[in-house]
N, C-alpha and C positions, 0 to 999 in steps of 0.2 A: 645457599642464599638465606640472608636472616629474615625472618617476619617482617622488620620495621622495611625493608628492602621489596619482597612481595607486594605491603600495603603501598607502599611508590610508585611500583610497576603496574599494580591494580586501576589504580588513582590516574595516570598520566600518560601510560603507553599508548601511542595511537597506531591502530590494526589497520589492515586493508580487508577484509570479508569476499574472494573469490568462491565462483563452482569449482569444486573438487574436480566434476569432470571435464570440464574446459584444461586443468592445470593435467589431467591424464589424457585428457588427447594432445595435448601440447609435447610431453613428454613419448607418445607414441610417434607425432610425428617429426622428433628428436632421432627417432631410431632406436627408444629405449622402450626396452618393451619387460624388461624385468622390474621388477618392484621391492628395493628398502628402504630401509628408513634412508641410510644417507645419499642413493639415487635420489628419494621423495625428496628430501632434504634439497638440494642439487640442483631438482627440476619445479624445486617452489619459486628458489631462491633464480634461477633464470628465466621463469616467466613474469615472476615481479618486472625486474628488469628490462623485459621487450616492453608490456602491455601497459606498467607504472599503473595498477589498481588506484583508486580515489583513497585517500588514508581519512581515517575518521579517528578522531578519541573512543576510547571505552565509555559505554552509557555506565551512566553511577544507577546506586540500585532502586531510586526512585521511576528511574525511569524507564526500566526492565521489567520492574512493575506494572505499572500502566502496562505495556506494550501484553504482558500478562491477562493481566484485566480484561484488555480490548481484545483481545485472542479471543480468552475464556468466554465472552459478552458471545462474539460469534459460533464459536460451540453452540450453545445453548440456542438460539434464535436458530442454527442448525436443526436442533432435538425436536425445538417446539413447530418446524415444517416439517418436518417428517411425522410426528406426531397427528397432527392435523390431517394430514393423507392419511394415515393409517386410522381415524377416525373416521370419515369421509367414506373409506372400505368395511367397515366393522360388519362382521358378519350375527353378533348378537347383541342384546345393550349391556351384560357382564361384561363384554369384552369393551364396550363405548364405555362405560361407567368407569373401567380401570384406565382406560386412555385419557379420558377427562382428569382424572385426579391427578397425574403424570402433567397434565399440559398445567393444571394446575401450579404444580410445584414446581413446574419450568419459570412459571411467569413469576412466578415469586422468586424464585433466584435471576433471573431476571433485572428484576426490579431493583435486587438488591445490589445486585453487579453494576447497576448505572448512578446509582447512588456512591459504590465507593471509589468508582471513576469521577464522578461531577469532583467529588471530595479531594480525591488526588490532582486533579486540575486544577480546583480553588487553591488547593495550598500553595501553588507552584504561581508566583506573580507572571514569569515569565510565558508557563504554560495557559494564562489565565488571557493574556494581552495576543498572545496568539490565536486563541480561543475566540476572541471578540472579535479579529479583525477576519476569520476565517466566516464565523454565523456574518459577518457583514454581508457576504458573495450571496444573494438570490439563487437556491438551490443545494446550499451546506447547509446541515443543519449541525445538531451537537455531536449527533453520532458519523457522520462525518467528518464533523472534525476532531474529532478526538483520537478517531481513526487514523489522520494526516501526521495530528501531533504524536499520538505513540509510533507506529512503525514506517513516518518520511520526515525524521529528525534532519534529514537536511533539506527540506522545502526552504524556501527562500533566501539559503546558502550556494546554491547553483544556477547554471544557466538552465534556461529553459529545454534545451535538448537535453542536458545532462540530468534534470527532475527525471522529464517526459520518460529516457530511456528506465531511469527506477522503477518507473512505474508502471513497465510495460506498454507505453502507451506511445512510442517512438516507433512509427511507420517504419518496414525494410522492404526492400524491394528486390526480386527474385527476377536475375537477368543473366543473358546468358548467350552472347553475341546480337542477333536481330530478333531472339526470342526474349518478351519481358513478359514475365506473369505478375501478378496483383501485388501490391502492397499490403502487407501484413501486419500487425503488432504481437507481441510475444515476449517472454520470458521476464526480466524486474519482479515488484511486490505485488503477485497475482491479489491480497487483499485489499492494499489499497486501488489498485485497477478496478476491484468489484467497487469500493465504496465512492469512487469517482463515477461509473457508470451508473447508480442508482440516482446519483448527485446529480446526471446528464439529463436523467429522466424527467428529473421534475426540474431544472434550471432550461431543459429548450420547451417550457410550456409554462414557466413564470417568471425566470430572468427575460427581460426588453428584449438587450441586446442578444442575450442567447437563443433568444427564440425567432430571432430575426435570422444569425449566422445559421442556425437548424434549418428554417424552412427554405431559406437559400441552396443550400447544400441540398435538398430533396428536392426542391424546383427545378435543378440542375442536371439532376437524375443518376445523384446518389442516393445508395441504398439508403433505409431509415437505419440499419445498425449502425453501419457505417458514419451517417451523420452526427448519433449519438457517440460515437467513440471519440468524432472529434469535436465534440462541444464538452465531451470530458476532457480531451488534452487540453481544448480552451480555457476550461476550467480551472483545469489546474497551472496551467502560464499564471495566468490571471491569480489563483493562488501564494502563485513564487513571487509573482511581482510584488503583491501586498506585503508581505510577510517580509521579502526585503526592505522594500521603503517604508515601513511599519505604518502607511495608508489606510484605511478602510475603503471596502467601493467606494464610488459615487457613480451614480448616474451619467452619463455626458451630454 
């Protein structure tokens, strides 16, 4: 294959992104239990074909970037709560004095990291107008949305269950003749799941309407996590919606 051929296939090919381990229980309960390349080959190529994966284009490298960035940003907001705990414990001030200089030099990279995110957003018109209409929501802020825009590139290109389920945040229900157990949520982009539930926290205590569907939902005598999980899925509808009809809230 020539270069100019790669950069084509680079540029235009669109993937489908499966769990490996879904495509190897699938192939187990094929009755195939041995593993090469051209069974793997075989049992990629036949589970495509039941389950038809969502095909997406290749992100170009701006935008692998970001998704980079936003990673990298969580890392570190990582470093610097652990840090913090482990200052909180410090058994001498040698040992608080080196922690501090640590939390220090977190916060500054940091800082620096949302800086060359704001940067990368500005550049991108696209990512910029998405940007706008996302801080519109009562309870986004920049780092959530920035979070939305790098790793749930297809917000507002799907339906609402088909978001919800990315993001984890799509209810299942564990039944099993006359026995039902709870509804659960599970597996999608466990990051964005986290940056939705901080988003829940402070949208059902200063978005109207969200705070209104929150205290409903606990007047009712749902749990309080549970209600926050679902003023995050609300959130995020209400996200998809936007972003499809390029809207900003409004009040009603």
């Amino acid at each position: 294959m020539t270069q100019s051929t790669d950069r084509i296939i680079d540029e235009y090919l669109p993937v489908a992104v499966v769990n490996p381990a879904q495509v190897r229980h699938f192939a187990q309960a094929m009755g195939k239990r041995a593993k090469t390349d051209p069974l793997d080959a075989e049992m990629i190529a036949r589970f495509a074909e039941v389950t038809r994966p969502a095909v997406r284009p290749v992100r170009d490298e701006e935008a692998v970037l970001l998704a980079d960035l936003v990673a990298r940003r969580r890392q570190i907001i990582a470093m610097i709560v652990a840090e913090c705990q482990h200052l909180g414990r410090a058994a001498s001030k040698r040992l608080a004095r080196s922690i501090e200089r640590l939390l220090k030099a977190l916060q500054k990279e940091l800082s620096d990291l949302d800086l060359a995110i704001g940067e990368a957003v500005r550049a991108s018109p696209v990512w910029q107008a998405r940007e706008h209409l996302l801080e519109s929501i009562p309870g986004i802020g920049p780092a959530v949305a920035r979070t939305l825009i790098a790793e749930l590139p297809e917000l507002g290109a799907l339906s609402r269950r088909k978001i919800a389920a990315l993001a984890g945040l799509a209810p299942w229900t564990r039944q099993s003749g006359k026995w039902r157990g709870k509804s659960m949520i599970g597996g999608g982009r466990a990051s964005v799941r986290s940056a939705l539930y901080m988003a829940a926290l402070v949208a059902s205590q200063h978005n109207p309407a969200l705070k209104t569907f929150y205290q409903r939902l606990v007047a009712t005598g749902k749990a309080k996590k549970a209600a926050i999980l679902a003023v995050a899925r609300k959130l995020l509808t209400i996200a998809n919606a936007l972003l499809r009809d390029k809207t900003p809230w409004q009040i009603a």
